[in-house]
C-alpha positions as CSV (number, residue, x, y, z in Angstrom):
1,X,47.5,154.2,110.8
2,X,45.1,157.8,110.4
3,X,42.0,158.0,110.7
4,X,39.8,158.2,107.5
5,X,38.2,161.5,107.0
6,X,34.3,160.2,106.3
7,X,31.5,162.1,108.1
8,X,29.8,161.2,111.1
9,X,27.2,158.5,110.4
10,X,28.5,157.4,107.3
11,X,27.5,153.7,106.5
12,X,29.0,151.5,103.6
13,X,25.5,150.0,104.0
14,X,23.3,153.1,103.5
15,X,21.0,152.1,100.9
16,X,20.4,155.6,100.2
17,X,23.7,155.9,99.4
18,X,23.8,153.2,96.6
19,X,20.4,155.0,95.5
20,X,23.3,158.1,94.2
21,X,26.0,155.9,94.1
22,X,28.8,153.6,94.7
23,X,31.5,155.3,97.2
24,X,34.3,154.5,95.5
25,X,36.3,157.7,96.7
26,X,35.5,156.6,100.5
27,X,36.4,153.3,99.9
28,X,39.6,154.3,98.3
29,X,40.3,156.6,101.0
30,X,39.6,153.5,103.5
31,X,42.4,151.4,101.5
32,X,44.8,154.1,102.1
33,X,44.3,155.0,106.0
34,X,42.4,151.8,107.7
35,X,41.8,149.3,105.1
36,X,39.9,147.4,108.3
37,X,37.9,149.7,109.3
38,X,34.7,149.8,112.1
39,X,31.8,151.5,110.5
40,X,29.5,152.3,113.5
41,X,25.8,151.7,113.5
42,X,23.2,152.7,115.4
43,X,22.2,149.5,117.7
44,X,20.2,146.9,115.6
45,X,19.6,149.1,112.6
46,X,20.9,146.5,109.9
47,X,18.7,144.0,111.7
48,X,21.2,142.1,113.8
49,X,22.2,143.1,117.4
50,X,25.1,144.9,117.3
51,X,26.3,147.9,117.0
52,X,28.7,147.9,113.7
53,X,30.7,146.0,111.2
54,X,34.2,145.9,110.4
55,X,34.5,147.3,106.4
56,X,37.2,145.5,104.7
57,X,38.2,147.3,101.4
58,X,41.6,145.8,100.6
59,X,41.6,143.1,97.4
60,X,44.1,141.0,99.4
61,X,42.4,141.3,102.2
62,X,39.1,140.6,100.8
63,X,40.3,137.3,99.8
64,X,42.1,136.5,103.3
65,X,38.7,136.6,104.5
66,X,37.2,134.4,102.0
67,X,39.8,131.8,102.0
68,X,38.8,131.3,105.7
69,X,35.2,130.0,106.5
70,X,36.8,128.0,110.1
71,X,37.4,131.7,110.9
72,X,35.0,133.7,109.2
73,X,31.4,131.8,109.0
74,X,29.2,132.5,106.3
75,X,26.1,130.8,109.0
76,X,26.0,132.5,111.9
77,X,24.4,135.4,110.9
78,X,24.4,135.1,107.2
79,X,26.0,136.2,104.1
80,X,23.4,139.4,104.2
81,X,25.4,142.8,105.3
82,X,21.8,144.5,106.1
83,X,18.3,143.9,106.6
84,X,15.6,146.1,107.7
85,X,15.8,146.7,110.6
86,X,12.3,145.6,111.7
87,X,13.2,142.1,110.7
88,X,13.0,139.2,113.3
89,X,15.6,137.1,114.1
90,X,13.7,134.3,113.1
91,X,13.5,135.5,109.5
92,X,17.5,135.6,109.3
93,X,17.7,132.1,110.4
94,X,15.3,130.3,108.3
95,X,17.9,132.2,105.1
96,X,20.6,129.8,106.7
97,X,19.2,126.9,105.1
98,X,20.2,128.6,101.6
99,X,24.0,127.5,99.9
100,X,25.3,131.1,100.5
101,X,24.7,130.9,104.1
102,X,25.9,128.0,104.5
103,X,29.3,126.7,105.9
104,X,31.5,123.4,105.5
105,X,30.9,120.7,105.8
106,X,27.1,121.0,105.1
107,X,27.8,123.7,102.1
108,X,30.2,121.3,101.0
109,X,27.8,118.3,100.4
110,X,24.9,121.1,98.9
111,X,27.7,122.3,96.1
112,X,28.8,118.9,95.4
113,X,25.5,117.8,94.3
114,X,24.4,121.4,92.7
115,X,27.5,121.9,91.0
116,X,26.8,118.9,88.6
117,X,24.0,121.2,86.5
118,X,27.6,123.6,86.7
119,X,30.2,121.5,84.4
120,X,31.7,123.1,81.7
121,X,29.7,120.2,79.2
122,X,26.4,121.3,80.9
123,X,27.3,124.5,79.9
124,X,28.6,124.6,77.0
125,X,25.0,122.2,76.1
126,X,23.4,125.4,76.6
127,X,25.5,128.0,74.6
128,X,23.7,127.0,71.5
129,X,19.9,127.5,72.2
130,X,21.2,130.9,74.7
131,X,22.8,132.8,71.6
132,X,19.3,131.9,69.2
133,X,17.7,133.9,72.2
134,X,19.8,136.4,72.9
135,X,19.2,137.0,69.0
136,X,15.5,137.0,69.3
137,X,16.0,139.3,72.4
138,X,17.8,142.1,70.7
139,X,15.6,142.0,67.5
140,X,12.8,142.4,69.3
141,X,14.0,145.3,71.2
142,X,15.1,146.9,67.8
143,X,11.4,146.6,66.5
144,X,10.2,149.0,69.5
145,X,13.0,151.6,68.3
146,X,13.5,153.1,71.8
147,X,12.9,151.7,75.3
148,X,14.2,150.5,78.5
149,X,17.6,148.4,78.3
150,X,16.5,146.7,81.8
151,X,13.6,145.4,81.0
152,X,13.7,144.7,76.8
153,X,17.4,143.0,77.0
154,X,19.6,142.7,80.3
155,X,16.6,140.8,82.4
156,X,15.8,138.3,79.6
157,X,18.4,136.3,78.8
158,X,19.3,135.8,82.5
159,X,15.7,134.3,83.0
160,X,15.9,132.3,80.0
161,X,19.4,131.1,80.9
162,X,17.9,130.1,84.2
163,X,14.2,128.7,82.6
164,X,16.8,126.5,79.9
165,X,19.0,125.5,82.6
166,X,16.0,123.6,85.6
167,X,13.5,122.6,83.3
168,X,10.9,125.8,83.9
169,X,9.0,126.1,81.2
170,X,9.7,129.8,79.0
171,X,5.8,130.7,80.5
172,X,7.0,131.2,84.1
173,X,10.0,133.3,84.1
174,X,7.8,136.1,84.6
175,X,7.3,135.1,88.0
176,X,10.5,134.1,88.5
177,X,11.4,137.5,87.5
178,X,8.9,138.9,89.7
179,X,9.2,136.8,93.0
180,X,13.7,137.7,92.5
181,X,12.7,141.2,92.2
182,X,10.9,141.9,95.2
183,X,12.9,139.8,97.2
184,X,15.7,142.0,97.1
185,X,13.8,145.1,96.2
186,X,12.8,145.9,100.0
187,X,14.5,148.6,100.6
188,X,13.5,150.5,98.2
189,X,10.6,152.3,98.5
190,X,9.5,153.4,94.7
191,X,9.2,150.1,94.1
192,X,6.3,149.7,97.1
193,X,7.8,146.4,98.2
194,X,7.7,145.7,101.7
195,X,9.4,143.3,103.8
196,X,6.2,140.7,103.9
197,X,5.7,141.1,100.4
198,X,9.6,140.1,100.0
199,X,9.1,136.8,102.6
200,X,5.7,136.2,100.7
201,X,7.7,136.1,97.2
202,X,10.5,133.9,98.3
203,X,8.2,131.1,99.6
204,X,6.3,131.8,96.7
205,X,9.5,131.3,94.3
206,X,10.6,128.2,96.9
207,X,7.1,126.9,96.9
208,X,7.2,126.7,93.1
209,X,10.9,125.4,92.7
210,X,10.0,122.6,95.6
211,X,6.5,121.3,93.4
212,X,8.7,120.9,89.9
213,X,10.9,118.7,91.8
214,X,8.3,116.7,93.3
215,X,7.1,116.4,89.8
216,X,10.6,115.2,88.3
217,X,11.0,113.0,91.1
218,X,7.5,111.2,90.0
219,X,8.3,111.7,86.1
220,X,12.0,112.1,85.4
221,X,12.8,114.5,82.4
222,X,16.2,115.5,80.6
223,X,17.3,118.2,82.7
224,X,18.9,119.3,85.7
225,X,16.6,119.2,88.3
226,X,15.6,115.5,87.4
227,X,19.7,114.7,88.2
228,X,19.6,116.8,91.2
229,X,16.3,115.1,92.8
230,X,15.8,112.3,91.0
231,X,17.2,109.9,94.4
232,X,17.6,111.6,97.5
233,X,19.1,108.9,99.6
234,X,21.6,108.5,97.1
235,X,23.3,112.1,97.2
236,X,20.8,114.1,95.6
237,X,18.5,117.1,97.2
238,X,15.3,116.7,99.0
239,X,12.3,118.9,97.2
240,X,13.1,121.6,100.2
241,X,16.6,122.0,99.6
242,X,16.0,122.5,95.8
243,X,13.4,125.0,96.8
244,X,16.5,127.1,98.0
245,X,18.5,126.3,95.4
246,X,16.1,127.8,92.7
247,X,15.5,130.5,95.4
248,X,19.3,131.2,95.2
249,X,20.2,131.0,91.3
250,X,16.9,133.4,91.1
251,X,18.6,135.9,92.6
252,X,22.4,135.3,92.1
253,X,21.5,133.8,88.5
254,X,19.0,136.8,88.0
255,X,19.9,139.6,89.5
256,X,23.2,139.8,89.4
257,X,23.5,139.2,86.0
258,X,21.1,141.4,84.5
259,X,22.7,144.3,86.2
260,X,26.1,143.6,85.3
261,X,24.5,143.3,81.5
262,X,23.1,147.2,82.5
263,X,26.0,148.6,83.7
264,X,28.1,146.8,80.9
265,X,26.0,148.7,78.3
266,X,25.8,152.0,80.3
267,X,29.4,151.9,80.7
268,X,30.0,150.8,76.7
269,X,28.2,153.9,75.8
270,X,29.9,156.2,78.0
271,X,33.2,154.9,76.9
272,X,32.2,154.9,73.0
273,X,36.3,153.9,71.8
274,X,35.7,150.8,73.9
275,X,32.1,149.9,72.4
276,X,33.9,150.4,68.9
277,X,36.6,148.5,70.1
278,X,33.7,145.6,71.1
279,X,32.2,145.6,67.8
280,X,35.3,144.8,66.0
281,X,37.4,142.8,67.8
282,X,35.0,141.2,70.5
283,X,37.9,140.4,72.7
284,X,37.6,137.2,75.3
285,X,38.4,139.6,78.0
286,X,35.5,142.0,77.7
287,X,33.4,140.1,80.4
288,X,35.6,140.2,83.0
289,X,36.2,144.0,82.6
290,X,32.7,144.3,82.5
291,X,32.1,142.2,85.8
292,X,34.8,144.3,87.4
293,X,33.2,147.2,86.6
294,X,29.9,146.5,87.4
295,X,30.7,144.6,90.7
296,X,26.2,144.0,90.9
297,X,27.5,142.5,94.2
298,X,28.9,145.9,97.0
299,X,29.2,143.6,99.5
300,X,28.3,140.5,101.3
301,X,29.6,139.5,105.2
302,X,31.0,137.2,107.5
303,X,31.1,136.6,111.2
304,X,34.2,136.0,113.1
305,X,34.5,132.8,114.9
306,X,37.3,133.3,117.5
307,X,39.6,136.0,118.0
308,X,41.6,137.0,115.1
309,X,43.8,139.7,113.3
310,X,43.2,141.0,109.5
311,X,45.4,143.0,108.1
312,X,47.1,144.0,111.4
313,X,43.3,144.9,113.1
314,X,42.1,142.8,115.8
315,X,38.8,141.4,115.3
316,X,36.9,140.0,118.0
317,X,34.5,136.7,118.0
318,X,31.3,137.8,117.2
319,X,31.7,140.8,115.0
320,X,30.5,140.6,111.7
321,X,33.1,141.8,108.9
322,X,31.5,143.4,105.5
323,X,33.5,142.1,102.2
324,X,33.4,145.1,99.7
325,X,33.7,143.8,97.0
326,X,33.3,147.0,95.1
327,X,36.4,148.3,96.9
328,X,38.7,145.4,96.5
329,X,37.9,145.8,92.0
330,X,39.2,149.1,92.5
331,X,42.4,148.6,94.3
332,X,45.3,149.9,92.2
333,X,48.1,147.8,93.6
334,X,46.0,145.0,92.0
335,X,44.1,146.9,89.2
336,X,46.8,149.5,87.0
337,X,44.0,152.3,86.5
338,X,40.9,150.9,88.1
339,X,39.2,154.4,87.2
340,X,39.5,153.5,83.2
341,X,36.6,151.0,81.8
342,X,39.0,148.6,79.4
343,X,37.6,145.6,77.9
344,X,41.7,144.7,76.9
345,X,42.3,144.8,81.1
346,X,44.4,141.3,80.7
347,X,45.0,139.5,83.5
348,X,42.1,140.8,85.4
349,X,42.0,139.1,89.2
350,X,38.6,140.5,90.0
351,X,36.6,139.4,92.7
352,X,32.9,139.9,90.8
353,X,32.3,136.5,91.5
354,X,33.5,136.5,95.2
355,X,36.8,136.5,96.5
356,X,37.7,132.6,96.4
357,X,37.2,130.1,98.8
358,X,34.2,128.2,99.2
359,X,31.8,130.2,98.5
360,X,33.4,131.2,94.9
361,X,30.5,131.7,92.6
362,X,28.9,128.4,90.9
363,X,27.6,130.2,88.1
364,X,30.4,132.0,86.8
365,X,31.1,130.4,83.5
366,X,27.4,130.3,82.7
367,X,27.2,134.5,83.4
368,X,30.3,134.8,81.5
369,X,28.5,133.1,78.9
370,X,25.6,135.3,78.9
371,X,27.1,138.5,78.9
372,X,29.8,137.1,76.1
373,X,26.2,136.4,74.3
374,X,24.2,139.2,74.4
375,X,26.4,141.9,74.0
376,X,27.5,140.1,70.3
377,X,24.0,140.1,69.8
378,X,23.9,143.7,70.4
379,X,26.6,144.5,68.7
380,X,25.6,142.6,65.5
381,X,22.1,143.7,65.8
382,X,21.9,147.1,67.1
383,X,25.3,148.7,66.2
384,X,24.2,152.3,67.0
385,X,22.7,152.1,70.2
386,X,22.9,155.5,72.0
387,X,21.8,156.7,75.8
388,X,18.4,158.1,75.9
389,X,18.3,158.9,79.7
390,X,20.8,158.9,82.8
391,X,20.0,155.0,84.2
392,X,18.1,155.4,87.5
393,X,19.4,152.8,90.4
394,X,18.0,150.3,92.8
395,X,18.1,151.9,96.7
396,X,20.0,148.9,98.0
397,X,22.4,148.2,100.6
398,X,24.6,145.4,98.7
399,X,23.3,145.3,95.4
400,X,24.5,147.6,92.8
401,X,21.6,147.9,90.7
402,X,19.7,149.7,87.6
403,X,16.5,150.0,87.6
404,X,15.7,151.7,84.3
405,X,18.2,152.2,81.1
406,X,16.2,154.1,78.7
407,X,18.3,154.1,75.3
408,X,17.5,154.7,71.5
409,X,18.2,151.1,69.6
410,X,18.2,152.8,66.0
C-alpha cells in the first residue's frame, strides 16, 4: 500500500485545523492509500505518553473497531483523542469514571440502569412539550429579525430537551449551558477558557447533578432521575455516578446536538433546492442526512489491548487508535456521493452516533427527535431564513463545532 502524500507534521488532531476545517480531502486520500494509518506526534503533546495514534478512516473499519471493546478498550486511556498537553495524568483518570470511558462489564451495568430514562415511551413522553418549545424558540428568534443561529435556536432546545428530560428546572440550563461549554471549549483560545476553568466547570456541572439526586432520593418526583436514584442497592446510581451521567448527556446531549442543528441549517442554506425540498415534503430521512453531514463528533479513540491486525495493519498493545468518524460518513463505497448534502439519502448507514457496539449512542432517538423538531419549526415559522455571515468554528481537536451563525430570520 503507498504512502499518503500529507505534509510533515500533519495531525488529524490539530485543533487548529478544525478551527479552518474538517480534512476531508486528507482523509479521503488516507481511505485510498493506508486507511490505517500512524499519525506521528510529538512525545506527549495530546497529553498521553506516546508518541502517535493510529488514524482509522475506513467506515468498515471504523465499526470493526467499535464492535470490539475486549480488543479495543474505551478505559485505558479514554475515549478523548487529545488533551492539552499540560494535563496530568491524574485528570484523565478521574474522566474514567464517566459511561463513555468506560468498558464491559462495568459500562454494561451503568447503561442498563441509564438507558431506562432512553425508551422509546420516555421519549416519545417528551415529543409533545419539545415541539411547544421549539415553537416558542423560533418565534422568539423571529421577533429579533436577525441574530446568531447558535445561540437564539440550535443551543436551546438541546438544553430544554435535557432540563425536560432529569428534572432541572428551565432556570438552570444556563449553567448547564455554560459549565458544557467550557468544558470542551479549552482549546480554544477566543473563548479565554483554560484548562482549570474546564475541570472547575465539570465539578461544578457534577456537583450540581450529584445535589438534585440527593434531593430526589429524599423527595421522589415524576421524573428520571427519581427512577435512576431513587434505590441504589437495588440497581440504581449512587449520587456520584449520576453526577457523571448529567456530566455526560451535558456534553453529548448538548453539544453535540446543537452543532449538528448549526451545521444542519448552514448546510440547508447553502443547498437552497434541499431547504425547499424540507419545507414541503419534510421527509423522515432528513435527520440522518443532516447527522451525516454534520458528524459534531471528528473523532473519539481506543486503546489496543493485545496485539492485533485492522484492516491488514498490525497494531500493537498499547497504541491508542483514533476513530474518525468524519472520514468513515464520507466513504463512497458506503455513501454514493458523500460530497452532495441530500436529505432523500435513503438507507443512510452513518456512524454520527458512533460506529456500533457498546458504546452506540443512548441518545439517538431523542437527538433525532430534536432536530426532526426544530427544523419544522423553522420551516413553519421562519420560511425565508437567509445567511447573514460565513459561521465561524470552535478550535477543537474532536469536535466539529460552530461557534457563531449569524443569519437574517425575515
Amino acid at each position: 500500500m503507498s504512502r499518503p502524500e500529507l505534509p510533515d507534521g500533519f495531525d488529524f488532531t490539530d485543533p487548529d485545523l478544525y478551527r479552518q476545517r474538517v480534512p476531508l480531502p486528507e482523509f479521503a486520500r488516507l481511505r485510498r492509500t493506508a486507511p490505517v494509518w500512524w499519525n506521528a506526534q510529538r512525545h506527549g503533546a495530546a497529553g498521553f505518553d506516546d508518541d502517535g495514534y493510529w488514524a482509522v478512516t475506513r467506515h468498515a473499519d471504523v465499526k470493526e473497531v467499535s464492535t470490539h471493546p475486549e480488543l479495543f478498550s474505551s478505559h485505558l486511556n479514554t475515549a478523548i483523542i487529545r488533551f492539552n498537553e499540560h494535563i496530568q495524568r491524574e485528570q484523565i483518570d478521574v474522566q474514567k469514571l464517566i459511561m463513555l470511558n468506560m468498558d464491559p462489564p462495568e459500562h454494561t451495568r451503568v447503561r442498563q440502569i441509564v438507558q431506562r430514562g432512553f425508551t422509546p415511551r420516555a421519549i416519545r413522553a417528551l415529543e409533545g412539550a419539545l415541539r411547544d418549545r421549539a415553537a416558542r424558540i423560533v418565534a422568539g428568534a423571529r421577533e429579533g429579525g436577525t441574530g446568531d443561529f447558535v445561540t437564539d435556536i440550535a443551543c436551546e432546545l438541546p438544553l430544554q430537551a435535557i432540563a425536560e428530560l432529569i428534572g432541572v428546572p428551565q432556570r438552570d440550563r444556563a449553567k448547564i449551558f455554560d459549565w458544557s461549554n467550557k468544558m470542551v471549549a479549552y482549546d480554544d483560545p477566543e473563548l479565554a477558557i483554560t484548562e482549570e476553568i474546564g475541570t472547575q466547570s465539570a465539578t461544578e456541572l457534577i456537583s450540581y447533578a450529584m445535589n438534585l439526586a440527593t434531593d430526589r432520593k429524599a423527595c421522589p418526583a415524576r421524573d428520571i432521575v427519581s427512577a435512576l436514584v431513587a434505590a441504589e442497592d437495588e440497581g440504581n446510581l449512587g449520587a456520584d455516578e449520576f453526577g457523571f451521567f448529567v456530566l455526560l448527556l451535558a456534553v453529548a446531549g448538548n453539544e453535540t446536538t446543537r452543532n449538528a442543528i448549526s451545521h444542519g441549517m448552514h448546510a440547508f442554506l447553502t443547498h437552497p433546492e434541499q431547504w425547499e425540498l424540507f419545507k414541503s415534503e419534510r421527509p423522515a430521512t432528513a435527520a440522518d442526512e443532516i447527522v451525516r453531514w454534520a458528524t459534531p463528533v471528528v473523532s473519539f479513540q481506543r486503546t489496543a489491548t493485545q496485539d492485533t491486525v485492522l484492516g491488514g495493519q498490525p497494531i500493537r498493545k498499547g497504541h491508542r487508535v483514533g476513530l474518525f468518524y468524519a472520514s468513515a460518513n464520507n466513504d463512497p463505497e458506503v455513501f454514493p456521493h458523500p460530497e452532495v448534502f441530500d436529505i432523500g439519502r435513503d438507507p443512510n448507514p452513518h456512524l454520527g452516533f458512533g460506529g456500533g457496539g457498546p458504546h452506540f449512542c443512548l441518545g439517538k432517538s431523542l437527538a433525532e427527535l430534536e432536530i426532526r423538531l426544530i427544523f419544522n419549526a423553522i420551516a413553519d415559522e421562519l420560511p425565508g431564513i437567509r445567511l447573514a455571515g460565513q459561521p465561524r468554528r470552535l478550535r477543537s481537536a474532536w469536535l466539529n463545532g460552530i461557534k457563531e451563525l449569524r443569519v437574517s430570520y425575515a
